[in-house]
C-alpha positions in Angstrom: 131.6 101.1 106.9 133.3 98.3 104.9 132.1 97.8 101.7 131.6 94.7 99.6 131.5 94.7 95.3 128.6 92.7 94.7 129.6 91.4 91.7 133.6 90.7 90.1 135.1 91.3 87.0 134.7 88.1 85.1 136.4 88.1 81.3 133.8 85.6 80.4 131.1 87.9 81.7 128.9 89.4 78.9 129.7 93.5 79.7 127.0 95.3 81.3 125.8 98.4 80.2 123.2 101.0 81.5 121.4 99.8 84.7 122.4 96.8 84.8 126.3 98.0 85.3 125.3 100.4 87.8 123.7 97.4 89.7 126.6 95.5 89.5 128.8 98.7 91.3 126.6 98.4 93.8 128.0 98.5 97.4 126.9 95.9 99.8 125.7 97.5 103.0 123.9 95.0 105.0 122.5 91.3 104.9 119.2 90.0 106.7 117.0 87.6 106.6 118.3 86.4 103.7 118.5 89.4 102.3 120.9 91.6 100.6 120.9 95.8 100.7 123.2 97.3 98.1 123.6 100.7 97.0 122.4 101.7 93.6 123.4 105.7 91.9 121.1 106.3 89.2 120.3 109.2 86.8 117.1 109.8 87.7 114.5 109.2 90.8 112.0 110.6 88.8 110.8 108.6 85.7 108.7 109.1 83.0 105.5 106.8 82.5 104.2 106.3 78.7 102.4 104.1 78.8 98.8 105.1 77.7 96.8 103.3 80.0 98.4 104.5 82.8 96.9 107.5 84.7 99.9 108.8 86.6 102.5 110.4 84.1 105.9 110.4 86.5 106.9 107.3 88.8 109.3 107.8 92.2 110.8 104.5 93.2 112.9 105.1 96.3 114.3 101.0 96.1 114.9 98.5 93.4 112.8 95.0 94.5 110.7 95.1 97.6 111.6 92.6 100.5 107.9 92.2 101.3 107.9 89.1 99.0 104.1 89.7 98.1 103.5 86.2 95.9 101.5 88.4 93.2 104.2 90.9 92.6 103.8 92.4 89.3 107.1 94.4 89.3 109.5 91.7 89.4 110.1 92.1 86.1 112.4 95.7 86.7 115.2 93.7 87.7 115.8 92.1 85.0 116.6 95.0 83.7 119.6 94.9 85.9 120.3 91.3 84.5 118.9 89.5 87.7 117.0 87.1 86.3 115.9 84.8 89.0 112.2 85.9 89.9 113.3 85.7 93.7 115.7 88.5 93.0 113.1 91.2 93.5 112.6 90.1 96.5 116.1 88.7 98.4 118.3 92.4 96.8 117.3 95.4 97.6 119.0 98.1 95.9 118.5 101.5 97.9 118.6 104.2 95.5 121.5 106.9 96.7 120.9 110.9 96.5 117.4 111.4 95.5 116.3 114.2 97.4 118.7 116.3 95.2 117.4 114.3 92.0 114.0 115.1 92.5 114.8 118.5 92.8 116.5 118.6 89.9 113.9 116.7 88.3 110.7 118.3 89.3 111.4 121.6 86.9 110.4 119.2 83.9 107.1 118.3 85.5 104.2 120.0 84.5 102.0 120.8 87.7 98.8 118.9 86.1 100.4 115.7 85.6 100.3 112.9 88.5 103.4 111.8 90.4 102.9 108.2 91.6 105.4 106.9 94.6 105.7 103.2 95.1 104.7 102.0 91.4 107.3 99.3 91.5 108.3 99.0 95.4 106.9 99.3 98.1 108.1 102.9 99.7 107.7 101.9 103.2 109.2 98.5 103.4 111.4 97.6 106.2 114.5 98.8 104.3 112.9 102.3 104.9 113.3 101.9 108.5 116.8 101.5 108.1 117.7 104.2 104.8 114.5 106.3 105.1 114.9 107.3 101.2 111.4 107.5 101.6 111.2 110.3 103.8 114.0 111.7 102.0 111.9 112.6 99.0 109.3 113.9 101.1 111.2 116.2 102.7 112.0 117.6 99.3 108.4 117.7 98.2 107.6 119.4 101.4 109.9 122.6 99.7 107.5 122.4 96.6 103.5 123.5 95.5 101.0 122.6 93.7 101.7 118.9 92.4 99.9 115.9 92.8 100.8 112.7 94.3 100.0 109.6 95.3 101.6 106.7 97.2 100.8 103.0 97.6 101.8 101.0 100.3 100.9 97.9 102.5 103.0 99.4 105.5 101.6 101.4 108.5 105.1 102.4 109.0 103.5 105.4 106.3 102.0 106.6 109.6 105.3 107.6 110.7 105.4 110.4 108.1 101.8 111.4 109.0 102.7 115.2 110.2 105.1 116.1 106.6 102.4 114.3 104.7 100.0 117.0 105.9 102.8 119.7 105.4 103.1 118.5 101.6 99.1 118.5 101.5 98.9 122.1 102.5 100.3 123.1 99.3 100.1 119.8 97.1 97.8 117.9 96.5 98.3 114.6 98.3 96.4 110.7 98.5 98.1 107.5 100.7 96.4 104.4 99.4 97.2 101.7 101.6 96.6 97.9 100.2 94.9 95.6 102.0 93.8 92.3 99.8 92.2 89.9 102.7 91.3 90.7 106.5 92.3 86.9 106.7 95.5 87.2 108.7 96.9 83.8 108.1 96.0 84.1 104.2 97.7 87.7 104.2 100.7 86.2 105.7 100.5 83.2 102.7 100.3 86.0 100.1 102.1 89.1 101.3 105.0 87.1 103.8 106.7 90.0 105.1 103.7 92.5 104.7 102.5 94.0 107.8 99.3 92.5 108.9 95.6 93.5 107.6 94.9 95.3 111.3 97.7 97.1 111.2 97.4 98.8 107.7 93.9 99.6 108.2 94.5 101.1 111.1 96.8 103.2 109.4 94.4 104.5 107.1 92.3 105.8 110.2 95.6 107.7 111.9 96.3 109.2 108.7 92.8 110.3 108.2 92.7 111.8 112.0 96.3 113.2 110.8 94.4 115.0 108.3 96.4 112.8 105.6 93.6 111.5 102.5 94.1 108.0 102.8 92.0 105.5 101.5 92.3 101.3 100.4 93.4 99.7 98.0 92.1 95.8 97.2 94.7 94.9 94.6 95.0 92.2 93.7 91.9 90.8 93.6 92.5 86.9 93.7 90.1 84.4 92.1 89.0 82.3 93.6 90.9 83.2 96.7 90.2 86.6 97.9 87.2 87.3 95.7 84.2 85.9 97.9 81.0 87.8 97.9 81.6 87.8 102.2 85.1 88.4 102.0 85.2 91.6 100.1 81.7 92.7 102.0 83.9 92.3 104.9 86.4 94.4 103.9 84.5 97.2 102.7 82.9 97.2 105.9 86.6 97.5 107.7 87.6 100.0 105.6 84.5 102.2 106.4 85.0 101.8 110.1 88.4 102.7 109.7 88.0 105.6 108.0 88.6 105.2 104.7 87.9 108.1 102.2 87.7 105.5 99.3 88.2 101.6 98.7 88.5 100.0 95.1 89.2 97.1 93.8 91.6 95.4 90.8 91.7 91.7 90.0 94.9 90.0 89.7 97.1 90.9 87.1 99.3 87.9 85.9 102.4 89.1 83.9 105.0 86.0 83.0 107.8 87.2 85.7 105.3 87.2 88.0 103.5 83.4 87.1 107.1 82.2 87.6 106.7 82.5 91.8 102.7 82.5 91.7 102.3 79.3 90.2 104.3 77.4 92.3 103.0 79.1 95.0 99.4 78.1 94.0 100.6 74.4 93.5 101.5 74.3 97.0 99.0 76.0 98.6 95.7 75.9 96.6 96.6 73.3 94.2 92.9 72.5 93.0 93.2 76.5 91.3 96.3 75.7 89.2 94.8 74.5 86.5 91.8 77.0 86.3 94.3 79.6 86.8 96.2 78.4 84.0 93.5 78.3 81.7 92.1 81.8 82.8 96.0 83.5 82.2 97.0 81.2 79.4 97.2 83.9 76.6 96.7 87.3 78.5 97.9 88.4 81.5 94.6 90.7 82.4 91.2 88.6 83.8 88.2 88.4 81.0 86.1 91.3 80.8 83.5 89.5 82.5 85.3 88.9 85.6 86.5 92.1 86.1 83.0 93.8 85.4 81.6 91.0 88.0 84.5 93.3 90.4 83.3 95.8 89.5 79.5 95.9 90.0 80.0 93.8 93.2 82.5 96.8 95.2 79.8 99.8 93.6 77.4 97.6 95.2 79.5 97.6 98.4 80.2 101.1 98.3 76.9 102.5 98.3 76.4 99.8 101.1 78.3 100.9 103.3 78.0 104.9 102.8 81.0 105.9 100.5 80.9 108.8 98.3 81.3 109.2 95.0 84.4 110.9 94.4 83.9 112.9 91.6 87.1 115.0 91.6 89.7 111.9 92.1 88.7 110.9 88.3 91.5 109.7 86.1 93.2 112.5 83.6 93.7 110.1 81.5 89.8 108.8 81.6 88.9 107.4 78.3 88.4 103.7 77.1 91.8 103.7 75.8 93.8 105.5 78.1 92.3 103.9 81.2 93.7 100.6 82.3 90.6 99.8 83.7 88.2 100.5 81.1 90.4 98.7 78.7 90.4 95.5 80.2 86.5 95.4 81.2 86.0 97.9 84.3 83.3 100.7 84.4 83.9 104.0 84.3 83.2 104.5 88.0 85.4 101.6 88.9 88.4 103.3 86.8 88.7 106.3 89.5 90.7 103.9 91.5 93.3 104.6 89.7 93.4 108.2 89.7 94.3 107.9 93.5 97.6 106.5 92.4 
């Protein structure tokens, strides 16, 4: 296949170093819809999380930016990193990450077999570039060859169905959890929000073929949108889907607002829901986390839900890391109960 540099020399270009120069050797491998796949060598596909208010303690990310163009996106901010400073980066170059499966089996002999392994922290694992490079599948393959460690992937793509019989091989010996977002049953708003997300239907009825697959799968309803997607009917509606489809589990998280990410949002909210932009502006002026009230309002209203609609308490998906400090939740205003969510990452 011909190749392409994606970027020249340039003498009056600052010199990159670290990520951001292996970004820049890149080899282009395919444009579409106004996107751009490159190739990306890194060091390491598995990646050490320290920050304290995370549960999981390793991160796989099988792409750089996510093509599903989510308007919310928290994780625009890691290609900056790789100098791309233009918030519609993420979105418009994918970088597909070469050679993992032999990283991560390199890299799994400095993980200890108690700590969590999240896959899809910053991408999402089964977007449509998987289709195509299936670094996804990759990986699992290689945890298949593995025991006792515990993961977790998020994703808003029923294309994790595909993988449904070597997720059940990896869960015979590992311990194993797909949690599949879904943050409106609204088709038309999911399509506003999440443009090249596969619809609402469609993931939850992934959820239920992974559950018949004997896969754990359960929903995620992250990001919760003020004001948007945070109705009393709307998320009684949802909980109510995700029962009849299944799920083991469904929690909720309110939006999360970092400045990378405001820099798409807010237009977006100009142009679609301009009466919010100014409460939204005052709400995420100096913090990028809702007030404590809000998110215990979340909170109470989904445990309310729940029990509702007949889910269990899950007593044994509790965060390791399940303290007020150490729990992202907790910190920033949601119950205890409400803070297992995150375990299931």
């Amino acid at each position: 296949m011909a190749t392409l540099p994606l970027l020249q020399p340039d003498e009056d270009r600052p010199k990159l170093v670290g990520i951001a120069r292996l970004a820049a050797d890149g080899d282009h491998i395919r444009d579409g819809h106004n996107i751009e796949y490159l190739t990306i060598h890194t060091r390491s596909i598995l990646n050490r999380c320290n920050v304290p208010r995370m549960p999981f303690s390793w991160t796989v990310n099988p792409y750089r930016g996510c093509e599903l163009a989510c308007k919310y996106c928290y994780a625009r901010y890691t290609h900056e990193f790789m100098e791309l400073r233009d918030p519609l980066a993420f979105e418009q170059k994918i970088f597909v990450k070469q050679g993992v499966a032999a990283q991560l089996r390199r890299d799994l002999r400095k993980v200890d077999r108690s700590e969590l392994i999240a896959i899809g922290t910053a991408t999402d694992p089964y977007q449509p570039a998987e289709r195509r490079y299936g670094m996804t599948r990759s990986i699992l393959e290689e945890f298949a060859n593995h025991e006792g460690y515990d993961i977790g992937i998020v994703t808003k793509s029923d294309l994790v169905v595909r993988d449904a019989d070597l997720l059940r091989r990896i869960g015979e010996r590992n311990k194993i959890y797909v949690n599949v977002t879904v943050t409106t049953l609204d088709y038309q708003l999911a399509h506003l929000l999440e443009p090249r997300a596969p619809r609402p239907d469609l993931r939850l009825e992934a959820v239920r073929a992974l559950n018949e697959a004997g896969v754990p799968a359960g929903v995620i309803c992250a990001p919760v949108l003020p004001g948007i997607t945070d109705g009393v009917r709307e998320l009684d509606a949802l909980v109510k889907a995700a029962k009849e489809h299944r799920a083991q589990y469904i929690y909720a998280n309110p939006l999360f607002l970092k400045p990378c990410s405001a820099a798409v949002f807010m237009p977006f909210l100009e142009k679609e829901f301009p009466h919010l932009v100014k409460p939204y502006g005052e709400r995420y002026a100096d913090k990028a986390f809702v007030s404590t009230a809000y998110a215990k309002r979340i909170s109470e209203l989904m445990a309310k839900l729940r029990e509702k609609y007949g889910f269990k308490k899950r007593r044994d998906w509790r965060p390791r890391r399940g303290d007020s400090v150490g729990n992202p939740l907790v910190a920033h205003g949601e119950s205890t109960n409400e803070a297992e969510q995150m375990r299931l990452f």
